[in-house]
Biopython code that builds the backbone (N, CA, C, O; Angstrom):
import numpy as np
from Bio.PDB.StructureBuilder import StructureBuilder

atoms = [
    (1, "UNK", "N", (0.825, -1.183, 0.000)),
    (1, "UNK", "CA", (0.000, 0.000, 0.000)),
    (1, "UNK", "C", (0.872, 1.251, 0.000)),
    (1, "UNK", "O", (0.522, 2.355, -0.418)),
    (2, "UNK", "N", (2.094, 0.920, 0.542)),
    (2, "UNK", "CA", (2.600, 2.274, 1.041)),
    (2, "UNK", "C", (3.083, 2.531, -0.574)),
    (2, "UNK", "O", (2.785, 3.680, -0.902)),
    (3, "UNK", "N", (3.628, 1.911, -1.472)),
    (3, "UNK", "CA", (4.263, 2.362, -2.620)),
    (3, "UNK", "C", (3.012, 3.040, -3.603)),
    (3, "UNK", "O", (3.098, 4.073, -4.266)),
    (4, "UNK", "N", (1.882, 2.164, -3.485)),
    (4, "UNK", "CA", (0.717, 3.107, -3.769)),
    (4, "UNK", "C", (0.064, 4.435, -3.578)),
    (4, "UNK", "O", (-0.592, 5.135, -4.350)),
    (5, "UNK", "N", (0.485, 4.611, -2.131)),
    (5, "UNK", "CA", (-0.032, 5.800, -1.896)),
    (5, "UNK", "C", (1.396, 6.775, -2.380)),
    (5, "UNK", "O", (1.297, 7.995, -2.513)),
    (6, "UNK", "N", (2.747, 6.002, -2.618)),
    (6, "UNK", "CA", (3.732, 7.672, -3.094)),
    (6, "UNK", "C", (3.640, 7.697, -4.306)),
    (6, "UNK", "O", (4.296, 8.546, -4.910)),
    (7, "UNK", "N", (2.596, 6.553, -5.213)),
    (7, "UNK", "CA", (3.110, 6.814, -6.320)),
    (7, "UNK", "C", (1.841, 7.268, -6.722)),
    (7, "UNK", "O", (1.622, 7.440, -7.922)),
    (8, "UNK", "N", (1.098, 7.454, -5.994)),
    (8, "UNK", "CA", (-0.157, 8.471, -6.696)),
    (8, "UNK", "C", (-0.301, 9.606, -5.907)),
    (8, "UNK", "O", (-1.178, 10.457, -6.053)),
    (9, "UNK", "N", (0.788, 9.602, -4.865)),
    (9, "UNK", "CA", (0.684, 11.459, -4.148)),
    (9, "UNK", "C", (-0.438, 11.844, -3.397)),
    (9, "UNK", "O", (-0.962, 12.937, -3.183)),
    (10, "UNK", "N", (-0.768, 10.313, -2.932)),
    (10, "UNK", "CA", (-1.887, 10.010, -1.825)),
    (10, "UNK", "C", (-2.966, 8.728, -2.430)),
    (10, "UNK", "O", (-2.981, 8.131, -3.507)),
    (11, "UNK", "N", (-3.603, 8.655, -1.527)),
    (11, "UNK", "CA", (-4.644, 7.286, -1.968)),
    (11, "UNK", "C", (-5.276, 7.477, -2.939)),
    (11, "UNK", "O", (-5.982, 8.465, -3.145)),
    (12, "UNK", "N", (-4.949, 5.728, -4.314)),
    (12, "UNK", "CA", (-5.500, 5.891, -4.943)),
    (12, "UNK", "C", (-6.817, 5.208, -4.918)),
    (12, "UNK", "O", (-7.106, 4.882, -3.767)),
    (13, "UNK", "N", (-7.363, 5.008, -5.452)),
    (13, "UNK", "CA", (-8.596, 4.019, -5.352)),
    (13, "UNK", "C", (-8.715, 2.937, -4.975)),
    (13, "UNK", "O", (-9.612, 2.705, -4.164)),
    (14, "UNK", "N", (-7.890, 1.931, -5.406)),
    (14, "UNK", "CA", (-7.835, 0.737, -4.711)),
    (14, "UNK", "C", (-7.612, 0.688, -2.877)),
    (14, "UNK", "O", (-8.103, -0.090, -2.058)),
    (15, "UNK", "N", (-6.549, 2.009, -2.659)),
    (15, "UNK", "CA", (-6.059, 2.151, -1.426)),
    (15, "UNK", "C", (-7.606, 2.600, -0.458)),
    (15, "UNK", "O", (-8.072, 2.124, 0.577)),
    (16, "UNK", "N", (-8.022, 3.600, -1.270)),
    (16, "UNK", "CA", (-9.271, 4.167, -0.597)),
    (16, "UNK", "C", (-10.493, 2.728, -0.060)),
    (16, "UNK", "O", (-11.164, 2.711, 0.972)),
    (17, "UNK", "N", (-10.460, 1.998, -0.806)),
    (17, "UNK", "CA", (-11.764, 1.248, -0.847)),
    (17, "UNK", "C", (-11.108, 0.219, 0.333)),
    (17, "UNK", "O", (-11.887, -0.356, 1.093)),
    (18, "UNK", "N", (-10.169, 0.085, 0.412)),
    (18, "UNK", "CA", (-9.170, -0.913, 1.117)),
    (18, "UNK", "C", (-9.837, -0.240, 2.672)),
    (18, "UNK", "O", (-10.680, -0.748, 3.412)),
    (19, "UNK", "N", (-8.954, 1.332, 2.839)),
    (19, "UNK", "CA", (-9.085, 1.881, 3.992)),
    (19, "UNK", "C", (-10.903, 2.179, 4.807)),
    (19, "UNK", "O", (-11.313, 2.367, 5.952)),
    (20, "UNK", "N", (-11.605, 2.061, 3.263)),
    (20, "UNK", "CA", (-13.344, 2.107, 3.588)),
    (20, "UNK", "C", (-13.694, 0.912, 4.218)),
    (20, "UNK", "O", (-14.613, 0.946, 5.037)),
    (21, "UNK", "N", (-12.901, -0.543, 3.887)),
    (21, "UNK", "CA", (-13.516, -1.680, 3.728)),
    (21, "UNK", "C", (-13.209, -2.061, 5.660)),
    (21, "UNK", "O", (-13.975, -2.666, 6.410)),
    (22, "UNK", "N", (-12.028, -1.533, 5.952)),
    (22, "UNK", "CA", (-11.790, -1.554, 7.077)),
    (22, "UNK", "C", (-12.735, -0.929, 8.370)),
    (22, "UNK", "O", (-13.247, -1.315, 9.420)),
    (23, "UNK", "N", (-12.610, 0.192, 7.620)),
    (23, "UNK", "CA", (-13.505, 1.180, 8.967)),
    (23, "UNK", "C", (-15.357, 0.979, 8.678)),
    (23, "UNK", "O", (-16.195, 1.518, 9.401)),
    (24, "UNK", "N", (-15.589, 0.371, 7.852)),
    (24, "UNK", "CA", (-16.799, -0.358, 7.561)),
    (24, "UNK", "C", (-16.961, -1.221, 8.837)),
    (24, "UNK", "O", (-17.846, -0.962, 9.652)),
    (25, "UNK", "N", (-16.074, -2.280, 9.005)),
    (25, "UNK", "CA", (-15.645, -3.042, 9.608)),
    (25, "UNK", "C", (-15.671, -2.850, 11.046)),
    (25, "UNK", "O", (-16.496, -3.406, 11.769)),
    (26, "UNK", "N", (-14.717, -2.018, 11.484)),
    (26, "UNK", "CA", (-14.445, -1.581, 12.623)),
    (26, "UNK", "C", (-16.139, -1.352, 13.067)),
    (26, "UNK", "O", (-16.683, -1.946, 13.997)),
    (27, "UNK", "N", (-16.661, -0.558, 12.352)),
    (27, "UNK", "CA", (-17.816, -0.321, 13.075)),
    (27, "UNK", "C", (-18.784, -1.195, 13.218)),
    (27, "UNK", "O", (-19.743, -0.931, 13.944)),
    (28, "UNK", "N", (-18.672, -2.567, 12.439)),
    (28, "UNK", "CA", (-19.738, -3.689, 12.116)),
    (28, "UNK", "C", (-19.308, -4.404, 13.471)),
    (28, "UNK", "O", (-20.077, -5.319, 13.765)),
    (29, "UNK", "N", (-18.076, -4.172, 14.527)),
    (29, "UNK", "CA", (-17.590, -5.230, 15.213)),
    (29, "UNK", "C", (-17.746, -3.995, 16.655)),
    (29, "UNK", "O", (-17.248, -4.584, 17.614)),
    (30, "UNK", "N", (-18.032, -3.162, 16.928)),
    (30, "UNK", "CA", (-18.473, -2.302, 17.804)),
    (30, "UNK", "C", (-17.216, -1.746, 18.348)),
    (30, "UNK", "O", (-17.243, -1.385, 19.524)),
    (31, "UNK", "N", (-15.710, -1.573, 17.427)),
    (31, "UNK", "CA", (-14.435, -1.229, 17.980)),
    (31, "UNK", "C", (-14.817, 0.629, 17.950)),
    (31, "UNK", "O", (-14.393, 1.422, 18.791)),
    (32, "UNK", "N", (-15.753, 1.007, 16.696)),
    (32, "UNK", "CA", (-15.787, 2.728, 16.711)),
    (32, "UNK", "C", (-17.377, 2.439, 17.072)),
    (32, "UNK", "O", (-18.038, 1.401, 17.032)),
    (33, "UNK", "N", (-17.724, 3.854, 17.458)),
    (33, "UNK", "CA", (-19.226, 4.436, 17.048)),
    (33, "UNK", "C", (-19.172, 5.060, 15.704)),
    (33, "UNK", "O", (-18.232, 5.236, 14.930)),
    (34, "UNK", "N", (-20.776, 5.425, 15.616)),
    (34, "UNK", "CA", (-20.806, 5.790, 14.195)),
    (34, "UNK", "C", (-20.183, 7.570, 13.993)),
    (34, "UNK", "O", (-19.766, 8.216, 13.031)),
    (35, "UNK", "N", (-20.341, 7.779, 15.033)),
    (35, "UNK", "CA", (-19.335, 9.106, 14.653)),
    (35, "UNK", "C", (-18.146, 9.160, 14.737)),
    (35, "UNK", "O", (-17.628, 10.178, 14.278)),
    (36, "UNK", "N", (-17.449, 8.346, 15.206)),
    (36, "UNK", "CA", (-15.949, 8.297, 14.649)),
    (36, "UNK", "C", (-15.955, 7.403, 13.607)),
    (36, "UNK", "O", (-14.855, 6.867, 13.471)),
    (37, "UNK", "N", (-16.739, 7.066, 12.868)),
    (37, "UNK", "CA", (-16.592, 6.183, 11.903)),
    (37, "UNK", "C", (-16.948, 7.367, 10.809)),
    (37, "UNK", "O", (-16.470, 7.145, 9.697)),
    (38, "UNK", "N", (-17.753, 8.662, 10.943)),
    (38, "UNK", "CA", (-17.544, 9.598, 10.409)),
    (38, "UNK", "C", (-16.607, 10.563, 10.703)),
    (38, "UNK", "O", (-16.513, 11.523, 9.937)),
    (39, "UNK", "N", (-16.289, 10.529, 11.137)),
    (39, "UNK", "CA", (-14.892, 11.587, 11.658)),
    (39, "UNK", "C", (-13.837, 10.917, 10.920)),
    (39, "UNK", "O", (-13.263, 11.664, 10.127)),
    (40, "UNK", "N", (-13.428, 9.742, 10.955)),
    (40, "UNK", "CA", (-12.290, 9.213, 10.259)),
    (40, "UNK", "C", (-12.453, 9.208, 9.129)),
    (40, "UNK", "O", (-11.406, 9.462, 8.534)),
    (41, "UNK", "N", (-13.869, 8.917, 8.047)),
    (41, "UNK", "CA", (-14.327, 9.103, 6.991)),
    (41, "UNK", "C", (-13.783, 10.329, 6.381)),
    (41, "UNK", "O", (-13.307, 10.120, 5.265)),
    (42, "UNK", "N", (-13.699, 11.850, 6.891)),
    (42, "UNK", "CA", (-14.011, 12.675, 6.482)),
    (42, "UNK", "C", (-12.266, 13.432, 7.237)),
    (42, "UNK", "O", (-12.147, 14.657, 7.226)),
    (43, "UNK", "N", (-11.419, 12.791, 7.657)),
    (43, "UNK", "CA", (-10.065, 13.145, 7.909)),
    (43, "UNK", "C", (-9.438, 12.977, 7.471)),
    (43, "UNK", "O", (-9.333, 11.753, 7.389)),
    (44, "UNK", "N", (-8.212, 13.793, 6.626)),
    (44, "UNK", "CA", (-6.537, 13.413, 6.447)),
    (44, "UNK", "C", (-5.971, 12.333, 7.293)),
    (44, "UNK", "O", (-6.097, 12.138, 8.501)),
    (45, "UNK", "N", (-5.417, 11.774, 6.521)),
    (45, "UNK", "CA", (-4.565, 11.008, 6.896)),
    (45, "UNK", "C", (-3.227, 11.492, 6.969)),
    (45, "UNK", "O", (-2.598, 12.200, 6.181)),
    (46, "UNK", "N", (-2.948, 11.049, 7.918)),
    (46, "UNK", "CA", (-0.712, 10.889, 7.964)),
    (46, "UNK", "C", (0.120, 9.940, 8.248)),
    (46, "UNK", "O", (0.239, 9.005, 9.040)),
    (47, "UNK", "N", (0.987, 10.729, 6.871)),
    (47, "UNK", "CA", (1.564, 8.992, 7.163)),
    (47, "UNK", "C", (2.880, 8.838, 7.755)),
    (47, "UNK", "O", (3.606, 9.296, 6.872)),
    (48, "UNK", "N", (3.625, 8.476, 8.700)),
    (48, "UNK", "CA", (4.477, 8.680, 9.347)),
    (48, "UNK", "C", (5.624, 7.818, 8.535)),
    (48, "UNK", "O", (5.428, 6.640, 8.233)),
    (49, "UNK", "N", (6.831, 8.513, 8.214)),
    (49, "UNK", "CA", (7.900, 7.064, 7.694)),
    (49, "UNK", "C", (8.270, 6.199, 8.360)),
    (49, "UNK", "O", (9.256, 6.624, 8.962)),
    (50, "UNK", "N", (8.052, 5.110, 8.655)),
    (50, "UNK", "CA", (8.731, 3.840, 8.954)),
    (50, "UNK", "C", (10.177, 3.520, 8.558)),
    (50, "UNK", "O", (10.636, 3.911, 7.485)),
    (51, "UNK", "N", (10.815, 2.880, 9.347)),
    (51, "UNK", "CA", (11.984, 2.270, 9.038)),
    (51, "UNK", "C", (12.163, 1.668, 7.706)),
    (51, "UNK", "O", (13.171, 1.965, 7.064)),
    (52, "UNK", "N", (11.056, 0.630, 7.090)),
    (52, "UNK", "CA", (11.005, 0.452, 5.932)),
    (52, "UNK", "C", (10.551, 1.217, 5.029)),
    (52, "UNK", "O", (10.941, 0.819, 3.931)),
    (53, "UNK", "N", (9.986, 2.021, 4.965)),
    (53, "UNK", "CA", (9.853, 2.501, 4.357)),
    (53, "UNK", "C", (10.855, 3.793, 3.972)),
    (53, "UNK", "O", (10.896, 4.083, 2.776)),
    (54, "UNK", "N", (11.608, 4.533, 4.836)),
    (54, "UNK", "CA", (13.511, 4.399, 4.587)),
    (54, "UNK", "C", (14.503, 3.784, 3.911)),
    (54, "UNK", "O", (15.315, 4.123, 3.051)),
    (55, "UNK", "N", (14.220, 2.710, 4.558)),
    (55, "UNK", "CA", (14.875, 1.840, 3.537)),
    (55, "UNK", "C", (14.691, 1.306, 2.011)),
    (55, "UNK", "O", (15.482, 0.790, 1.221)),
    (56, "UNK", "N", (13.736, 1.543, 1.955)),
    (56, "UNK", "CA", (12.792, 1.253, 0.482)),
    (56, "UNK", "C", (13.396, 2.829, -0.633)),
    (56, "UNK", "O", (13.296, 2.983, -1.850)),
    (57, "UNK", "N", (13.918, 3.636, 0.294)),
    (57, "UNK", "CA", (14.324, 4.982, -0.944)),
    (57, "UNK", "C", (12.890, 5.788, -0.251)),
    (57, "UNK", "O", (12.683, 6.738, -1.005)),
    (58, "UNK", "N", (12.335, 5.790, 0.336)),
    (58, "UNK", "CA", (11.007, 6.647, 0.377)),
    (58, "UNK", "C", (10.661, 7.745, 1.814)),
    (58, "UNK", "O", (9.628, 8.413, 1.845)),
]
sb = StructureBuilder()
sb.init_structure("model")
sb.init_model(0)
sb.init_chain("A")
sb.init_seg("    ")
for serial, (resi, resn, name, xyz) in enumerate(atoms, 1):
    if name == "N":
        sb.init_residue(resn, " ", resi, " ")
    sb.init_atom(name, np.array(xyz, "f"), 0.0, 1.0, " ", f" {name:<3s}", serial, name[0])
structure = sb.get_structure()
């Protein structure tokens, strides 16, 4: 995912539906309520570099 999101200069579609399919989720299993399930919907993301992802050139 991570080479996806630098090589489209943020989420591309596949990444998006990925990150929807999750927080869909989260809320089907009672980990969010439905307003942080809109709050995260409707937030930036950041992405912090990882070690590998350092190492990868990125």
């Amino acid at each position: 995912m991570t080479q996806r999101v630098h090589a489209a200069g943020g989420l591309d579609a596949e990444s998006r539906a990925r990150v929807e399919t999750i927080l869909r989720a989260m809320r089907r299993d009672g980990v969010i309520d439905a307003s942080s399930l809109d709050a995260a919907k409707s937030a930036a993301m950041g992405f912090v570099p990882s070690q590998a992802s350092a190492d990868d050139g990125y």
